[in-house]
C-alpha positions, 0 to 999 in steps of 0.5 A: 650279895647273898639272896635268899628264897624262903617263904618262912617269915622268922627263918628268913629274917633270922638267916638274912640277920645272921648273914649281915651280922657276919659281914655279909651283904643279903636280901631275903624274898618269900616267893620266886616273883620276888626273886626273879624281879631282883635277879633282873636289877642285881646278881648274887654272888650266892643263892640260899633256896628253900625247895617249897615256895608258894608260886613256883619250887625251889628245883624249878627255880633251879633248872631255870637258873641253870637253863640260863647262860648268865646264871648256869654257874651261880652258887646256890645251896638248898635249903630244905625241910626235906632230908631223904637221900633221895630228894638230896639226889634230886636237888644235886643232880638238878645242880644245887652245888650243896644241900642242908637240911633243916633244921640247920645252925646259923654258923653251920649255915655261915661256914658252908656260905664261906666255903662256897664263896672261897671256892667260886672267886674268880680263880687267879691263875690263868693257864689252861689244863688239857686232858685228851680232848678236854681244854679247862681254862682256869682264868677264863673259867671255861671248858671246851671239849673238841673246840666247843665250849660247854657250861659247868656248874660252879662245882662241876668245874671245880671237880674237873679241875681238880680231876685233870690236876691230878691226872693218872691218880686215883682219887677217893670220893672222901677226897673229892668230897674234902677238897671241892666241898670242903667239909665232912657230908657225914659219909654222904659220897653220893654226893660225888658220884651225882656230880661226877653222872652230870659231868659225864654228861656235859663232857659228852664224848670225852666222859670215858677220860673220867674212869670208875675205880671201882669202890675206891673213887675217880681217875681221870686218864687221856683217851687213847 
C-alpha cells in the first residue's frame, strides 16, 4: 500500500489513478489528519508527501515519522513545488529517502516508486556485517554500534550497508548515488553527502570508520 499526501485534488487523484493503473495499491489524503488517522488502521509500504498541506507541512509530518520507533524506517519520497537545492537539502537531511520536483512525470514518478520498493524489501540474506564497532544485521535489519542498537532510515542502512560491503575501497558520490538510489540525480551529489552527515551522526562514536576522500567520494576503514 502506497499513501499519498497531497492537498491538489487533480494531482492526487491523477497520482493514485497512476499508481493503481500500474498494479499498485494506494490511498490519497488532502491533509496530515486524513493521513495520521489512516496511518493508525494501516502501514504503508511507501509514503508520497507534498511539503505545503493546509493543517500541518510535509517536513512536519516527516520528523514525526522519523520520531517514531514503527515508522522511523518507512520510505517516503517528497513531492514538492519546491526546486531549490536548498529546500532538497532540507528535506533530505529532515530523512525524506528521495526528492521530486514538481511538475514531475507520472511514469517518472512510477519508476523512482519501484526503485524504492525494490530497495527497501525486507532483505534475504541473514548475516552480519561488522566494521570496528559498527554490527549491520542485514536479516534483522539493524545496526548497533558498541552493543546499542541505533535507528537508520531506510536509505541510510542501505548506504552503510554498502559502505562496510566495500570496506577499504574508495567509493565515488556517482556510485553511491547509482547504487542506493539508483537512477541519475542529474549530478546532484549533495544528496550523498546529506546523508553520509546524518549517518555520522547516529553512528556517534564510530563516525570516523566512514572517512572523506576528498573530491572523490566515501571509504569506510575499522578504527584503530
Amino acid at each position: 500500500m502506497i499513501y499519498l499526501v497531497e492537498d491538489d485534488n487533480s494531482i492526487r487523484e491523477l497520482v493514485i489513478y497512476t499508481l493503481q493503473t500500474t498494479g499498485f495499491q494506494a490511498k490519497g489524503f488532502s491533509c496530515a489528519r486524513e493521513f495520521w488517522e489512516a496511518l493508525k488502521k494501516e502501514m504503508p509500504s511507501l509514503v508520497l508527501l507534498d511539503i505545503m498541506l493546509p493543517d500541518e507541512d510535509g517536513l512536519s509530518i516527516l520528523k514525526k515519522l522519523r520520531d517514531f520507533n514503527h515508522t522511523a524506517r518507512l520510505p517516503v519520497i517528497m513531492l514538492t513545488a519546491r526546486g531549490t537545492e536548498y529546500d532538497k537539502v532540507i528535506g533530505l537531511d529532515g530523512g525524506a529517502d528521495d526528492y521530486i520536483p514538481k511538475p514531475f512525470g507520472m511514469m517518472e514518478l512510477v519508476s523512482r516508486v519501484k526503485a524504492m520498493l525494490r530497495r527497501t524489501e525486507p532483505e534475504k540474506k541473514t548475516r552480519a556485517r561488522q566494521v570496528g564497532p559498527i554490527i549491520l544485521d542485514m536479516g534483522k535489519h539493524t545496526v548497533k554500534v558498541n552493543e546499542t542498537f541505533v535507528t537508520l532510515t531506510y536509505k541510510e542502512f542501505e548506504l552503510l550497508n554498502y559502505l562496510m560491503e566495500n570496506e577499504g575501497i574508495v567509493l565515488t558520490r556517482d556510485q553511491l548515488l547509482s547504487k542506493i538510489w539508483g537512477y541519475d540525480f542529474d549530478g546532484e551529489t549533495r544528496t550523498v553527502d546529506v546523508h553520509i552527515r546524518t549517518l555520522r551522526q547516529k553512528i556517534g562514536a564510530a563516525s570516523d570508520c566512514i572517512e572523506t576522500i576528498r573530491g572523490v567520494g566515501y571509504k569506510m576503514e575499522g578504527m584503530a
